[in-house]
C-alpha positions as a Markdown table, in Angstrom:
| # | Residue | x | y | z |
|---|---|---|---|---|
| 1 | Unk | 93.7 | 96.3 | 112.0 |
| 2 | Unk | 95.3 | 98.9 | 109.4 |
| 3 | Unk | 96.2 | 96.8 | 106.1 |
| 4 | Unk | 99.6 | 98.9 | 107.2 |
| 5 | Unk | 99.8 | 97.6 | 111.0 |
| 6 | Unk | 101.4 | 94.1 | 109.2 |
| 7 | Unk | 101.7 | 94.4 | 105.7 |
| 8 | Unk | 103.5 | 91.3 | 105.0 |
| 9 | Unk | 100.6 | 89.5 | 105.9 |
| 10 | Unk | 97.9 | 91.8 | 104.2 |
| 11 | Unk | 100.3 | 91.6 | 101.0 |
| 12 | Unk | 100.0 | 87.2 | 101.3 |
| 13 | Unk | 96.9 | 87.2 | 102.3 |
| 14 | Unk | 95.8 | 89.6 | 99.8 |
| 15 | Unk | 97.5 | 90.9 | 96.3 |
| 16 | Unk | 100.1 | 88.6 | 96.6 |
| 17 | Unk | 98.7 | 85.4 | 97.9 |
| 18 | Unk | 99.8 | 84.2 | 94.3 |
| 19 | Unk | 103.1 | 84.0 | 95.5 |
| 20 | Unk | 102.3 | 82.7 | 99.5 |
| 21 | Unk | 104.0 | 79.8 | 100.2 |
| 22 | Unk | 102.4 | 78.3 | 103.2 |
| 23 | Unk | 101.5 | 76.1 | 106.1 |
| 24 | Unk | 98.4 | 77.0 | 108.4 |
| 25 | Unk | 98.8 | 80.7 | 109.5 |
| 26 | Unk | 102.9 | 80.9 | 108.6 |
| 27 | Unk | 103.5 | 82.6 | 105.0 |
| 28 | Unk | 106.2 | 83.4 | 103.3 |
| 29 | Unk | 107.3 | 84.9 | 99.4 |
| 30 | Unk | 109.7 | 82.2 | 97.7 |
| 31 | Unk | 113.0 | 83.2 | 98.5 |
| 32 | Unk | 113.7 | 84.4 | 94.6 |
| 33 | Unk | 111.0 | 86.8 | 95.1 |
| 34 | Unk | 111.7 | 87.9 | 98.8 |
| 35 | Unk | 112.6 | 86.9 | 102.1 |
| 36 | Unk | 109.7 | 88.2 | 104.1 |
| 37 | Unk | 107.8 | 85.9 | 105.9 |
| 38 | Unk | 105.0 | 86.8 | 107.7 |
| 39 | Unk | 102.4 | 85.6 | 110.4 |
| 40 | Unk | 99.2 | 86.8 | 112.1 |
| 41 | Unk | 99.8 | 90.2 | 113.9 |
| 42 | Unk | 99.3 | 88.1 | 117.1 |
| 43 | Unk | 100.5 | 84.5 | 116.3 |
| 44 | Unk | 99.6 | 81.8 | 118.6 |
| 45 | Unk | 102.1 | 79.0 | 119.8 |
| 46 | Unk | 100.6 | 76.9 | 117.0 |
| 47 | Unk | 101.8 | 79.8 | 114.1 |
| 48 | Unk | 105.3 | 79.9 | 115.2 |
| 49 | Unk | 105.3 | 76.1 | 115.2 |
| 50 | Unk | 103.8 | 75.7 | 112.0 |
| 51 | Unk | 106.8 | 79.0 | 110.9 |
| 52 | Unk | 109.2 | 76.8 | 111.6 |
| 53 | Unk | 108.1 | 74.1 | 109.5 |
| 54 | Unk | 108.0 | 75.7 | 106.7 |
| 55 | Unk | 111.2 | 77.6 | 107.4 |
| 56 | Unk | 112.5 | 74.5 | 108.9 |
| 57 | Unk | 115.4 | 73.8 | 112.0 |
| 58 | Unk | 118.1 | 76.6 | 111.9 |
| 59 | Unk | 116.1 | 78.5 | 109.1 |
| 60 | Unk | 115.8 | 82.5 | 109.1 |
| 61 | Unk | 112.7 | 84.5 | 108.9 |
| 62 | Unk | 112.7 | 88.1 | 108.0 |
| 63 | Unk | 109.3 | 90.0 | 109.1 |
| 64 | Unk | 108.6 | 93.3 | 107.4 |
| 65 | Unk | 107.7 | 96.2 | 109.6 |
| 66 | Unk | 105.9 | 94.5 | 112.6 |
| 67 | Unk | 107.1 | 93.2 | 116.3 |
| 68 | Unk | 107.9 | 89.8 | 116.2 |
| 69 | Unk | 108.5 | 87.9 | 120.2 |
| 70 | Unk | 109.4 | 84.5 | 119.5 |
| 71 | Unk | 108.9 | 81.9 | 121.6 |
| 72 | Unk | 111.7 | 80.6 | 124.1 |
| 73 | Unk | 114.5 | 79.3 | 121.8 |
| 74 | Unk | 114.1 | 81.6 | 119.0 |
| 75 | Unk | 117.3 | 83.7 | 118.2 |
| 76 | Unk | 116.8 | 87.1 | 117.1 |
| 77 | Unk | 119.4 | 87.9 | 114.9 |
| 78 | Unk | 119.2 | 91.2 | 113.6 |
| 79 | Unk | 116.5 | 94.3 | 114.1 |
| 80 | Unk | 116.3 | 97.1 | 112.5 |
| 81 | Unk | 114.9 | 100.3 | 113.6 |
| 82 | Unk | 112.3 | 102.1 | 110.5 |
| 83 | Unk | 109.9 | 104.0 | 110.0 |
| 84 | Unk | 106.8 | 104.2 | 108.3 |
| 85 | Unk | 105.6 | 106.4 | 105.7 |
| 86 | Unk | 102.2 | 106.7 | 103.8 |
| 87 | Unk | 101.5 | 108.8 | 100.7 |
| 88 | Unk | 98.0 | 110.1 | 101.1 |
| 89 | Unk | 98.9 | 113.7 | 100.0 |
| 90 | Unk | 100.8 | 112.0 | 97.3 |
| 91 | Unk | 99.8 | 112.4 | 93.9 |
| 92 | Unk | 102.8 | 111.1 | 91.8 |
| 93 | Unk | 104.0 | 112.1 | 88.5 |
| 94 | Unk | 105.2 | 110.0 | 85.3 |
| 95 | Unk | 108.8 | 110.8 | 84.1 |
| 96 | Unk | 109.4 | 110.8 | 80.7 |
| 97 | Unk | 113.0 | 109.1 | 80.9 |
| 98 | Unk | 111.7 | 105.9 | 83.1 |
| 99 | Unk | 111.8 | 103.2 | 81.7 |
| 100 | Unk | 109.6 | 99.8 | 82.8 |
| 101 | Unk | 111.9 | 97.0 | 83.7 |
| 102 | Unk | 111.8 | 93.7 | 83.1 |
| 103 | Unk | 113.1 | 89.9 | 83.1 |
| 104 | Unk | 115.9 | 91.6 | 81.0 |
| 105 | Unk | 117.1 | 93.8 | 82.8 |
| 106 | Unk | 117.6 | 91.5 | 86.1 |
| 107 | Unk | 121.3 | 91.3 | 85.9 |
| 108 | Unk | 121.9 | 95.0 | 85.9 |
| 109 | Unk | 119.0 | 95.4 | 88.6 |
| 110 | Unk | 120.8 | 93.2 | 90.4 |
| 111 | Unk | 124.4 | 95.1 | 90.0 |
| 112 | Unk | 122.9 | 98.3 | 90.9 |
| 113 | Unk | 121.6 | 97.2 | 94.2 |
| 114 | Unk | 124.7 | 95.5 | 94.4 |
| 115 | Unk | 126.5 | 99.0 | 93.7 |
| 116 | Unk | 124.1 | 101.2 | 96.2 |
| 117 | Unk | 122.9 | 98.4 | 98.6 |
| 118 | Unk | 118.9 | 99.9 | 98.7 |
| 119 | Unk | 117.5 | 96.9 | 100.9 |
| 120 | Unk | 116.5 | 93.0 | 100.1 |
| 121 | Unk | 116.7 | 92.3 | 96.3 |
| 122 | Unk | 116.5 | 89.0 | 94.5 |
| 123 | Unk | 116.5 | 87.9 | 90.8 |
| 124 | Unk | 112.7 | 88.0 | 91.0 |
| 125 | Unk | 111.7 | 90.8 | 93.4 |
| 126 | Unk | 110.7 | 92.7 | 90.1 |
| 127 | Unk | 107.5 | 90.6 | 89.6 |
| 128 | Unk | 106.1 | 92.0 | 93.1 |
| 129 | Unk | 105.3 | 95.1 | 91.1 |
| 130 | Unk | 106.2 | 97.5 | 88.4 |
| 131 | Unk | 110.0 | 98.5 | 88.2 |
| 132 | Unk | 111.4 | 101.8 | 87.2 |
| 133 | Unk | 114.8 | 102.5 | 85.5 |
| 134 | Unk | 116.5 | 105.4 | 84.0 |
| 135 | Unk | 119.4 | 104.6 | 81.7 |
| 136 | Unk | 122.1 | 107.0 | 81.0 |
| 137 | Unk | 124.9 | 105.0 | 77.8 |
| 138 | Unk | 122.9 | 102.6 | 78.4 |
| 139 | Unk | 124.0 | 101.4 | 81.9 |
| 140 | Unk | 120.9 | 101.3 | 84.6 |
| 141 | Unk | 121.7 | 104.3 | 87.0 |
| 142 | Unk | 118.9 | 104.9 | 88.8 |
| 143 | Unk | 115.5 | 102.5 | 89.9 |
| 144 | Unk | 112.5 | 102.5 | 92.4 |
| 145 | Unk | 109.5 | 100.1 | 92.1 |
| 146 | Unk | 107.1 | 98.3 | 93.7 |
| 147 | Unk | 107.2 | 95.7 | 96.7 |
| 148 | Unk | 104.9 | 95.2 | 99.3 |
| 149 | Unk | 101.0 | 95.1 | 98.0 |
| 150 | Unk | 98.7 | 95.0 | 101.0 |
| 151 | Unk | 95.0 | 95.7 | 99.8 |
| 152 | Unk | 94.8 | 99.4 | 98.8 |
| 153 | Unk | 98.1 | 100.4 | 99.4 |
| 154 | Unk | 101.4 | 99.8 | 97.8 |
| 155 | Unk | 104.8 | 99.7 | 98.9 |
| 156 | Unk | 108.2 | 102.0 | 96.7 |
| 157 | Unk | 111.1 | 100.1 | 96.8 |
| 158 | Unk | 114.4 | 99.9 | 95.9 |
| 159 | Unk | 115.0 | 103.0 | 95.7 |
| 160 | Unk | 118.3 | 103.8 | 94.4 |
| 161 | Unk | 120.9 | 105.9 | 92.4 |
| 162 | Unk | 124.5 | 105.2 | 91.9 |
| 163 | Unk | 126.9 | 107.0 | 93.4 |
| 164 | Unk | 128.3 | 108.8 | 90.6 |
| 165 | Unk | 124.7 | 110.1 | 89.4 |
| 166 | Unk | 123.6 | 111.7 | 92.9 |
| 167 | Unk | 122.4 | 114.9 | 93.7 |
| 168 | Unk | 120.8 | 115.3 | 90.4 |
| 169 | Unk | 117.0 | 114.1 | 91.7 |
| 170 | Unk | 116.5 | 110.6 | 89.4 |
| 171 | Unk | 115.1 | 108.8 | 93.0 |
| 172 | Unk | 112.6 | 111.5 | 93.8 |
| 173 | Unk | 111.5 | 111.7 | 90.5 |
| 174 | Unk | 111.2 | 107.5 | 90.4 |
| 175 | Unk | 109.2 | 107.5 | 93.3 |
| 176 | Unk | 107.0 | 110.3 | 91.9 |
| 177 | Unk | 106.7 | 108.1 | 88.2 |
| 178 | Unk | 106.0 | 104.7 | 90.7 |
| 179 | Unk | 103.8 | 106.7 | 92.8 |
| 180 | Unk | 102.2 | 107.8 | 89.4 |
| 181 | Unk | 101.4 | 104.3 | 88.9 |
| 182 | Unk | 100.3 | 103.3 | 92.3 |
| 183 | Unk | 97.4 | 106.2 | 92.1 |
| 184 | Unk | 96.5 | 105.5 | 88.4 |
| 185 | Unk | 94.9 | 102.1 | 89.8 |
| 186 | Unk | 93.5 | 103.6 | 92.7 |
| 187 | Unk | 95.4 | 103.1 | 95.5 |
| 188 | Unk | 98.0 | 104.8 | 97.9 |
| 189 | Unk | 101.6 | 104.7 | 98.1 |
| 190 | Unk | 103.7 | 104.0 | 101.3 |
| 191 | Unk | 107.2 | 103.3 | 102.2 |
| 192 | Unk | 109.8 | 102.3 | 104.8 |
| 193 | Unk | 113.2 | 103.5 | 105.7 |
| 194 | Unk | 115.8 | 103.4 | 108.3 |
| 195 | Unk | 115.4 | 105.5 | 111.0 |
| 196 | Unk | 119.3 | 106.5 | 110.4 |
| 197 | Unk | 118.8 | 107.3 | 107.0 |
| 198 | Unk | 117.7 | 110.8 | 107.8 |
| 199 | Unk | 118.3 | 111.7 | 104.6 |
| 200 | Unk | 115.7 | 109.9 | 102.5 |
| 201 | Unk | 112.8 | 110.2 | 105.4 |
| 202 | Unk | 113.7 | 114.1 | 104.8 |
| 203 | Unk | 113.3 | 113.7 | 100.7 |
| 204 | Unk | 110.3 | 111.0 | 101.1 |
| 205 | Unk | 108.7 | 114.1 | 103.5 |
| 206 | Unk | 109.5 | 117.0 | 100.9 |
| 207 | Unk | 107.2 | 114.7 | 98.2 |
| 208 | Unk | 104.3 | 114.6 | 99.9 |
| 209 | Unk | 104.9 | 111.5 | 102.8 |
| 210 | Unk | 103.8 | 111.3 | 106.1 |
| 211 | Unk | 105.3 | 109.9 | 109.2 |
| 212 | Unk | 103.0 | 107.1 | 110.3 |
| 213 | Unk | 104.4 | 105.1 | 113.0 |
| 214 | Unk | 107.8 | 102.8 | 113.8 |
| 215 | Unk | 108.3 | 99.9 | 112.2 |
| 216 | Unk | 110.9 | 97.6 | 113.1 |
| 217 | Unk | 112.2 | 94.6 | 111.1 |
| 218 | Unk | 113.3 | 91.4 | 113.2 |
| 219 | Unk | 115.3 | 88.6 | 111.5 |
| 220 | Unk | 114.6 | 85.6 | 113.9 |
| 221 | Unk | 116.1 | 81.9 | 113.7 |
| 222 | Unk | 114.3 | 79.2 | 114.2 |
| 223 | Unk | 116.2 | 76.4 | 116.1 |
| 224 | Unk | 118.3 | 74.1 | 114.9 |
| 225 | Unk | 116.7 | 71.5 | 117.1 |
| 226 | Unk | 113.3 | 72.3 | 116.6 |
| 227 | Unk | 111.1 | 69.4 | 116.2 |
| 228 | Unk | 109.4 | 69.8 | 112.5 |
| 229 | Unk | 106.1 | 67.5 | 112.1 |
């Protein structure tokens, strides 16, 4: 298997099995950090049971770019259709107006994403990885960083601009300057996006990224009745 094929589960198992939370072959990132859980790439009767456990009865478990058939029961709430990008070709370049963001800057992390709506964000997604900001007066107008971490590869995220500052280039040049990063420790950059969002796989393409495959992100409920052990 491709680190990439389930990178939830590469990232817990791997990088980021500092922050795994878990119970026999279910994982999952506290919910402050993320809501991805994740399980083997094929999970057994015995995973899913031990999933929800540790999500317990009604709980909802967000997997991150891999199929996920529940058993009978299971409520799929929400899917959505990505894709899959991986930044071989992709050589990155720091950007003298980033800045590194930290436990400071959380509450205007959070009112950007609140403001442009780039994907899952929580007070302490910033810990997966290193964060980049650029400030214009002093409010925090655009940001990309670092999310997923499966072993040689690392995920940009959260990339996003507010409105009133597009269509002067501050993402691409973010996810050039966390790309940057990424390569300075030796590994590769990759990314996701929805397959709607034409308009960022076009802009992730033009730096350097490659198409790589589907990815889909199921939101499933575990049942309220379930019997937890």
């Amino acid at each position: 298997m491709h680190p990439l094929d389930n990178p939830a589960w590469a990232s817990l198992t791997g990088p980021h099995a500092h922050f795994a939370e878990r119970r026999g072959n279910a994982l999952r990132y506290p919910a402050e950090v993320s809501p991805f859980v994740a399980l083997p790439t094929t999970p057994e009767v015995a995973d899913w049971e031990d999933m929800a456990a540790l999500a317990g009865p009604g709980g909802l478990v967000p997997f991150a770019a891999v199929a996920a058939t529940p058993p009978d029961g299971w409520e799929v709430v929400d899917s959505l259709d990505g894709v899959q990008l991986s930044g071989e070709d992709v050589t990155g370049r720091p950007d003298p107006e980033a800045v590194v963001l930290g436990p400071g800057d959380v509450p205007d992390m959070l009112a950007l994403v609140a403001r442009t709506k780039p994907g899952p964000f929580a007070p302490r997604t910033f810990e997966m990885g290193t964060y980049l900001g650029i400030r214009r007066d002093g409010v925090l107008v655009a940001m990309a960083g670092e999310r997923l971490h499966p072993p040689g590869w690392t995920e940009v995220s959260a990339v996003c601009t507010d409105e009133a500052f597009r269509g002067q280039g501050l993402g691409s040049r973010l996810v050039l300057a966390v790309a940057a990063g990424i390569r300075s420790r030796g590994e590769i950059p990759f990314l996701h996006a929805a397959s709607f969002n034409t308009t960022a796989i076009r802009l992730y393409q033009a730096l350097g990224f490659r198409l790589r495959r589907p990815a889909m992100f199921p939101a499933v409920r575990v049942p309220a009745d379930v019997p937890v052990a």
